[in-house]
DRENKOL-536619 format. One line per field, with one value per atom (N, C-alpha, C): residue number from 1; atom name; x, y, z. Coordinates in steps of 0.2 Angstrom, whole numbers, plus 5000, padded with zeros to 4 digits. Example, Ala and Ser with C-alpha at 12.3 -4.5 7.8 and 13.67 -1.06 7.14 Angstrom:
nr	c(1_1_1_2_2_2)
atom	c(N_CA_C_N_CA_C)
east	c(5066_5062_5066_5064_5068_5064)
north	c(4972_4978_4984_4989_4995_5000)
up	c(5039_5039_5039_5035_5036_5039)
# end
This chain:
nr	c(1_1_1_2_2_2_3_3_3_4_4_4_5_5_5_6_6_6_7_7_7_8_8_8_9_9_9_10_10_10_11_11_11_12_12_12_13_13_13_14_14_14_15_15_15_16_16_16_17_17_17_18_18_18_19_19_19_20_20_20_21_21_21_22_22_22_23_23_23_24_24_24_25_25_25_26_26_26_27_27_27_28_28_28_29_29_29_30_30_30_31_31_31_32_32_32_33_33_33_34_34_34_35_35_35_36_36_36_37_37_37_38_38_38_39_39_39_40_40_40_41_41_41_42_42_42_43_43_43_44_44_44_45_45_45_46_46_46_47_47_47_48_48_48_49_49_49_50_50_50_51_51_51_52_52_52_53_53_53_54_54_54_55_55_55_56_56_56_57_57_57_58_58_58_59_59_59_60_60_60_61_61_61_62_62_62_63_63_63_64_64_64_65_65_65_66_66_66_67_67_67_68_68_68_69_69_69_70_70_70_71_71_71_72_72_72_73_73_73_74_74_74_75_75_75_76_76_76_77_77_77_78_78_78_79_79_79_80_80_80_81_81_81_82_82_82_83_83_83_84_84_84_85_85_85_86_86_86_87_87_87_88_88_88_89_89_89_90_90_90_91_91_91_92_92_92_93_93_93_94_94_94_95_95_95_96_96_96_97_97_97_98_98_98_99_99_99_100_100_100_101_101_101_102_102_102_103_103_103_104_104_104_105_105_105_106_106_106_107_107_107_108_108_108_109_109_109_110_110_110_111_111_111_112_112_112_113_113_113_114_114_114_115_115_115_116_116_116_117_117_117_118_118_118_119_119_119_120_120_120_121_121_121_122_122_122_123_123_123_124_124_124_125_125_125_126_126_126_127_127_127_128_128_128_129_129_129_130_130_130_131_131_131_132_132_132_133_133_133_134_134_134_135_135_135_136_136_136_137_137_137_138_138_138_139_139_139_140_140_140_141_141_141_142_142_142_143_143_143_144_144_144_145_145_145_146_146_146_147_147_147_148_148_148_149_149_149_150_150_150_151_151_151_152_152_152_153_153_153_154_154_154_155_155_155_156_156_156_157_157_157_158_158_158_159_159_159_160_160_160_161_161_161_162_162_162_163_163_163_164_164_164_165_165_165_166_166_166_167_167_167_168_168_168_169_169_169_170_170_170_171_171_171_172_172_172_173_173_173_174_174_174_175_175_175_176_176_176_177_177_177_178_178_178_179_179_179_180_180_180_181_181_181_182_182_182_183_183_183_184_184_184_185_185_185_186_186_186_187_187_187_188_188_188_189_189_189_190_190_190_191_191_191_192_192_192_193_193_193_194_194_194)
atom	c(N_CA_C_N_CA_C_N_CA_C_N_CA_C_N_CA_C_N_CA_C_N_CA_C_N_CA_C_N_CA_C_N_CA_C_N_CA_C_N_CA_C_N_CA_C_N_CA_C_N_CA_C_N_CA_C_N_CA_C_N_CA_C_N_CA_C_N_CA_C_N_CA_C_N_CA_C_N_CA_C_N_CA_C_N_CA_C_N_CA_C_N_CA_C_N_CA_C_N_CA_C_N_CA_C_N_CA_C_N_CA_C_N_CA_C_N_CA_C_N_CA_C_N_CA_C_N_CA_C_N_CA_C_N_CA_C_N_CA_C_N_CA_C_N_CA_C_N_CA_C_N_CA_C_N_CA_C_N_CA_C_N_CA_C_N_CA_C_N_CA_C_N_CA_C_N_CA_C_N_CA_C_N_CA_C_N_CA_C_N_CA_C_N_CA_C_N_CA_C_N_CA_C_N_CA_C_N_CA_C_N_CA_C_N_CA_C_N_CA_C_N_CA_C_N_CA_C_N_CA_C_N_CA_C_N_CA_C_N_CA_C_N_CA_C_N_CA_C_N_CA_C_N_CA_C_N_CA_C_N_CA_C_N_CA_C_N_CA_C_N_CA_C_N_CA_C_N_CA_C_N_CA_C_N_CA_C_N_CA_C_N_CA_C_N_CA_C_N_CA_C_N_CA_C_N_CA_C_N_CA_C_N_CA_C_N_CA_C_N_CA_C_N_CA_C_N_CA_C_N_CA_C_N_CA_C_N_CA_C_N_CA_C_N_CA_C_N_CA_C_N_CA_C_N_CA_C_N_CA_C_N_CA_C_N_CA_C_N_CA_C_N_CA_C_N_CA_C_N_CA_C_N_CA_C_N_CA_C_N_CA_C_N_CA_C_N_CA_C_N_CA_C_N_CA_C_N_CA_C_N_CA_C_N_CA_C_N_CA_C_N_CA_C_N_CA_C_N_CA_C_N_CA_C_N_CA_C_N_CA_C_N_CA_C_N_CA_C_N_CA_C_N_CA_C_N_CA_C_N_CA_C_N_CA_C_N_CA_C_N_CA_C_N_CA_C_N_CA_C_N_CA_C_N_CA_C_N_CA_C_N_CA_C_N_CA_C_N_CA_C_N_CA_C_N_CA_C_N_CA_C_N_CA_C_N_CA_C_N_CA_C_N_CA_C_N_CA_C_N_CA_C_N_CA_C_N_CA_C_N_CA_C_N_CA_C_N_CA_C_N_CA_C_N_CA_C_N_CA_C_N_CA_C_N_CA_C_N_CA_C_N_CA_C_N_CA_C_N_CA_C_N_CA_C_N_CA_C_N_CA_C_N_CA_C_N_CA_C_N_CA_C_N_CA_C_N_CA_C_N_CA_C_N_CA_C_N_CA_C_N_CA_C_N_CA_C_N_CA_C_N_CA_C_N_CA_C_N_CA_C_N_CA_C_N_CA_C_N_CA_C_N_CA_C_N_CA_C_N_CA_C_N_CA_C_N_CA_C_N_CA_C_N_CA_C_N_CA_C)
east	c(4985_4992_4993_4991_4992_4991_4984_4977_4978_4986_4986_4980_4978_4971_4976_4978_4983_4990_4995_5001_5005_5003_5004_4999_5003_4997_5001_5002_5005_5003_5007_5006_5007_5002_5006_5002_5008_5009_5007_5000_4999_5003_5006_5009_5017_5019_5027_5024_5015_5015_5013_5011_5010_5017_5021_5028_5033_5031_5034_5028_5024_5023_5024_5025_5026_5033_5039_5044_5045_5042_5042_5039_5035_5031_5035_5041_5044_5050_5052_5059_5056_5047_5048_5046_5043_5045_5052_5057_5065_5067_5062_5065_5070_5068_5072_5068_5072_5068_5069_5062_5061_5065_5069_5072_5068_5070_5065_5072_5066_5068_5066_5062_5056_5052_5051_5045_5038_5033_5028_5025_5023_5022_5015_5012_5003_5001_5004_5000_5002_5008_5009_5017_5016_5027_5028_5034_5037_5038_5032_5031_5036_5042_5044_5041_5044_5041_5046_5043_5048_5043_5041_5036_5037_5032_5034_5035_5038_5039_5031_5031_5026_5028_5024_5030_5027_5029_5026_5028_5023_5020_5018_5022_5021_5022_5021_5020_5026_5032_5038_5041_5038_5037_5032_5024_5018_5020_5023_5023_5026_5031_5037_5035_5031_5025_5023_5020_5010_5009_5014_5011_5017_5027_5030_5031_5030_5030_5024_5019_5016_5010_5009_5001_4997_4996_4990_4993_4989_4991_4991_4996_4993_4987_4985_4977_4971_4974_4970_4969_4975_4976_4977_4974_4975_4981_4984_4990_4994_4999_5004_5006_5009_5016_5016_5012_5012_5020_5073_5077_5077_5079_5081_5073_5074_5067_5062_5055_5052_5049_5046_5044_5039_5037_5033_5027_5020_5015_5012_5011_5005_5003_4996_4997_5001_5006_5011_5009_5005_5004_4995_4992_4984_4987_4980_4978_4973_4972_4962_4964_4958_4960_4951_4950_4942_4937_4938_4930_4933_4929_4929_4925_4921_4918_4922_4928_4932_4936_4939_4943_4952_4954_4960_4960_4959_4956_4956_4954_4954_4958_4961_4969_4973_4974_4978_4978_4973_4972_4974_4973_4977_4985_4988_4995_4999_4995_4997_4996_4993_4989_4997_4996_5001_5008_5009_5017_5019_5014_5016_5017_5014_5012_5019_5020_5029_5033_5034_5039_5038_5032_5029_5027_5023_5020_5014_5012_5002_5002_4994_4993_4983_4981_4973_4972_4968_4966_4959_4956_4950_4947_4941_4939_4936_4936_4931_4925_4923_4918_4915_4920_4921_4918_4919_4913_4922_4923_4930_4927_4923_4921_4921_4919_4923_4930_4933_4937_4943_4942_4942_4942_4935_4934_4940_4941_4945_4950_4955_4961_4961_4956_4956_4955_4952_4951_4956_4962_4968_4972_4973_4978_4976_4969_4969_4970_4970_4973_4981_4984_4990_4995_4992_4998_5004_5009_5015_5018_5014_5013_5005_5004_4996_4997_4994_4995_4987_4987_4982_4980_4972_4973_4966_4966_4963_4957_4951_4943_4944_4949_4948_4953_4958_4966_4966_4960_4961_4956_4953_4948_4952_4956_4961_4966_4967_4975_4971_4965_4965_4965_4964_4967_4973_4978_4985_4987_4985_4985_4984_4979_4976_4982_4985_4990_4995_5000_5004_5005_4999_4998_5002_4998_4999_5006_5009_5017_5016_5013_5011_5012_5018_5020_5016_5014_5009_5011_5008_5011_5005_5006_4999_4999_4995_4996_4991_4997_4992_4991_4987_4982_4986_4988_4992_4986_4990_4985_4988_4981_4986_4983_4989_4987_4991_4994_4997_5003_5010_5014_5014_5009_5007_5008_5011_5013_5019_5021_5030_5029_5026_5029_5023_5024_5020_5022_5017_5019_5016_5018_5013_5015_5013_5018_5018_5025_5026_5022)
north	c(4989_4989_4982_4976_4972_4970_4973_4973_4980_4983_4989_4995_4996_5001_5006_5004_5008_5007_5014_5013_5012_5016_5015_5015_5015_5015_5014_5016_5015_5013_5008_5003_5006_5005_5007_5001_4997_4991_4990_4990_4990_4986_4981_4977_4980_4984_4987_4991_4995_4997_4994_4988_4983_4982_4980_4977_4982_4990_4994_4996_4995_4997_4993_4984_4980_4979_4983_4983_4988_4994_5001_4997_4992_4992_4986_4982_4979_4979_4985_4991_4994_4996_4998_4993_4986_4982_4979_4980_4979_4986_4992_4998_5000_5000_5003_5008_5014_5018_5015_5016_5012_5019_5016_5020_5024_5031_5035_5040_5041_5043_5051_5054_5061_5060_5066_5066_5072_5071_5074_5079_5085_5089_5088_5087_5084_5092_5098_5102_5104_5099_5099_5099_5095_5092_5088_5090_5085_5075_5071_5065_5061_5056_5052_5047_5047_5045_5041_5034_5030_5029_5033_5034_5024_5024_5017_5019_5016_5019_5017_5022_5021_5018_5012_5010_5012_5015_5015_5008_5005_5001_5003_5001_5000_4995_4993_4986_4982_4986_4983_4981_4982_4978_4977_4974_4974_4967_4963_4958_4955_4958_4957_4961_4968_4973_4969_4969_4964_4957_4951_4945_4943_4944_4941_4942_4950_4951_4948_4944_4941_4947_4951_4957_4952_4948_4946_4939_4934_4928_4930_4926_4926_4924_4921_4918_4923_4929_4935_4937_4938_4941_4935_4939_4935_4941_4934_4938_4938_4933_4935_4926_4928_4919_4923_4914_4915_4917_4940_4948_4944_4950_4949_4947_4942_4940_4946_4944_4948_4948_4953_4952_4946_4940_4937_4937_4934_4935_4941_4947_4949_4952_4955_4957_4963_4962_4965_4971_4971_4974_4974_4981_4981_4986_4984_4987_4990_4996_4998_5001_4996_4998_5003_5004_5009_5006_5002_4996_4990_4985_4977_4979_4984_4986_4986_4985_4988_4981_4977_4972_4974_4981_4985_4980_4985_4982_4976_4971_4964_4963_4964_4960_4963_4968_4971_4968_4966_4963_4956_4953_4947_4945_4951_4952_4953_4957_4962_4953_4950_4943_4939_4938_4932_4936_4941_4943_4943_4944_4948_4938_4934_4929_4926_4926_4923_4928_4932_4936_4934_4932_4928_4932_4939_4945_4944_4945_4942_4952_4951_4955_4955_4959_4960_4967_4965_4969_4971_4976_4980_4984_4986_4990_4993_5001_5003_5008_5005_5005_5011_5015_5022_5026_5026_5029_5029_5038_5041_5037_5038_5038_5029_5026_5019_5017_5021_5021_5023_5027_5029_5024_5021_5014_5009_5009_5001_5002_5008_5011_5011_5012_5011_5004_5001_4994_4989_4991_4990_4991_4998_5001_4997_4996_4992_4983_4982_4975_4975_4980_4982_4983_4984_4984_4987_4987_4991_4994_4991_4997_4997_5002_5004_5007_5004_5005_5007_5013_5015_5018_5019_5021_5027_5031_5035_5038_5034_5040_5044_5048_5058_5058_5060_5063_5069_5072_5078_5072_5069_5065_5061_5059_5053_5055_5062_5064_5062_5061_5060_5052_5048_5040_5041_5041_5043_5046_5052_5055_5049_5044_5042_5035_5034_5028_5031_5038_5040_5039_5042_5043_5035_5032_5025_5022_5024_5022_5018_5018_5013_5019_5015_5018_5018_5023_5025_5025_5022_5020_5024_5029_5032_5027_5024_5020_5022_5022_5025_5031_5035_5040_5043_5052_5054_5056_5057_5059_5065_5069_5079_5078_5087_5089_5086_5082_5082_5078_5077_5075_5068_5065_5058_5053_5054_5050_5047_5042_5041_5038_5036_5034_5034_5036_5036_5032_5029_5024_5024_5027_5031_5027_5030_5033_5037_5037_5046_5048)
up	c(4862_4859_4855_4858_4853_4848_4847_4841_4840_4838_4836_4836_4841_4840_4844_4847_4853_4852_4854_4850_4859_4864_4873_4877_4883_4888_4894_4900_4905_4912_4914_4920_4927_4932_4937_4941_4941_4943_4950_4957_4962_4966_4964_4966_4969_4966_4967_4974_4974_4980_4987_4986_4990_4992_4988_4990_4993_4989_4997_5002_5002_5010_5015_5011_5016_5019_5014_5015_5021_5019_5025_5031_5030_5039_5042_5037_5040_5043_5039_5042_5049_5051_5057_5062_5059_5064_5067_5064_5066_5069_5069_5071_5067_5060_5056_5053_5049_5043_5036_5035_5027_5025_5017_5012_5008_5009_5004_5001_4995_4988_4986_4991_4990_4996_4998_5003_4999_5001_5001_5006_5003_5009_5009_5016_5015_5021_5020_5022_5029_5032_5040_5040_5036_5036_5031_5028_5022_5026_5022_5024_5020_5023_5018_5013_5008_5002_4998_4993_4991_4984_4979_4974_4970_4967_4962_4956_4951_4944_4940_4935_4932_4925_4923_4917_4910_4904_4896_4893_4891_4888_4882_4877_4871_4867_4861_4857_4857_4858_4860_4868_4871_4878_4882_4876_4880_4886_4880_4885_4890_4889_4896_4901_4899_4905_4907_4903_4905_4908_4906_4904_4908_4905_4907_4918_4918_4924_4930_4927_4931_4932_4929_4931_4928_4920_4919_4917_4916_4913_4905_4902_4895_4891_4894_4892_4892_4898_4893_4887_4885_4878_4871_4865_4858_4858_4854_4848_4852_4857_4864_4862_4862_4864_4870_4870_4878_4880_5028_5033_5042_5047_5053_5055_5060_5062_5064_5063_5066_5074_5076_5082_5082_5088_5087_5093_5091_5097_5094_5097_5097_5086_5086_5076_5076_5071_5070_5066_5059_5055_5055_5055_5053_5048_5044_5037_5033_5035_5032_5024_5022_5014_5012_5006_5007_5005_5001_4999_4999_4998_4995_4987_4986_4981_4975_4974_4968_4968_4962_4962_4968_4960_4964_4974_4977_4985_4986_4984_4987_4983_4977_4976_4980_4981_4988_4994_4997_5002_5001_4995_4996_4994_4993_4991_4998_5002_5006_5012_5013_5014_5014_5007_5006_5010_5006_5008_5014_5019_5026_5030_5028_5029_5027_5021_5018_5024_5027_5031_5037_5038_5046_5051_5048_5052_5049_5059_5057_5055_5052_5047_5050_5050_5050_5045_5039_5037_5035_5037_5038_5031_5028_5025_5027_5025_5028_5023_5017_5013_5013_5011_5007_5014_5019_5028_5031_5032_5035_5043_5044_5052_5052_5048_5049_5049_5045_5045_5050_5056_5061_5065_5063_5070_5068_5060_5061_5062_5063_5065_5075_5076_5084_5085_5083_5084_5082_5077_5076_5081_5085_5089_5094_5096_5103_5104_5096_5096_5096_5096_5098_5091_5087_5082_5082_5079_5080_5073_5067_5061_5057_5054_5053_5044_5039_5032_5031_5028_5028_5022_5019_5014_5015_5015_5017_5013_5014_5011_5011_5015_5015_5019_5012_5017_5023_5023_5029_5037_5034_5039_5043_5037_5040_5044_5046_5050_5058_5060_5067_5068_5064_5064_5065_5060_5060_5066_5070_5075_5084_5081_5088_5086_5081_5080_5082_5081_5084_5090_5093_5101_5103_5100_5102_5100_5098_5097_5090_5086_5081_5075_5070_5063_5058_5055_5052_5042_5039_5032_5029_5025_5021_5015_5012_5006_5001_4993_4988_4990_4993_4997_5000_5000_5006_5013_5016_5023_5025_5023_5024_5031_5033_5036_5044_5045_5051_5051_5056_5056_5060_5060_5061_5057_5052_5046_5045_5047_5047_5038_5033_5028_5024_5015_5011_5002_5003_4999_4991_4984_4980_4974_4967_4959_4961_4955_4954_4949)
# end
């Protein structure tokens, strides 16, 4: 776009989903519901949903997109001039995200990191490198360190409804992130774009 070879292109900004799922898992640590906008039918029940906007980018607002909003530094680019307390003591929020193998993933994990850490909710977050049946473990091993919400991104939305399911059991709020999880109504919140 800048270098004219492209006239759009459209952003979906990881960061807006980071920022709602940690606002949903912080609504159910106060025992609130997070605000939703649309729900998703994942096969079992319409799941609430608060989608993120998806933004077009074009050579009239690459930079205010891209660069002023803080996604990339300017120094990438040529041709650019430049709430109510929460619970405290035991981990509030775990987090199984699907590789460390992809950049996406471990900026999440450090966003998701800083934020929860600025709100003052401990946070452990898990990968489970691209393996449902790890995935599985690290949902279990979350629910026995006691979590009270669970953000999940699921290898295999159908795999994923018995984590969801063994978090339910366990009183612990279920956030599907990015990734829906069909198939069951063990899901209190889904975090996407539209």
């Amino acid at each position: 776009i800048i270098d004219g070879k492209q006239s759009m292109t459209v952003l979906k900004d990881v960061r807006t989903l980071v920022k709602d799922a940690i606002t949903a898992a912080l609504a159910y640590l106060k025992n609130e519901t997070p605000a939703k906008t649309t729900t998703y039918d994942n096969g079992k029940f319409p799941v609430p949903a608060k989608p993120s906007a998806i933004v077009t980018v074009t050579k009239a607002n690459v930079k205010a997109a891209i660069v002023d909003s803080g996604y990339y530094p300017a120094t990438d680019f040529k041709g650019l001039d430049a709430a109510a307390p929460l619970p405290a003591g035991k981990l509030a929020v775990g987090i199984v995200l699907p590789t460390k193998d992809e950049p996406r993933w471990i900026q999440d994990q450090t966003r998701f990191q800083e934020a929860f850490k600025a709100a003052g909710a401990e946070v452990e977050i898990l990968f489970s490198e691209k393996d449902s049946a790890k995935e599985k473990a690290n949902v279990e091993a979350l629910i026995t360190k006691g979590v009270k919400v669970l953000i999940l991104t699921p290898q295999d939305g159908k795999a994923a409804a018995a984590a969801a399911e063994a978090a339910r059991k366990a009183g612990v709020k279920v956030i599907a992130y990015d990734r829906l999880i069909l198939n069951t109504d063990a899901v209190d919140y889904y975090v996407t774009f539209d």
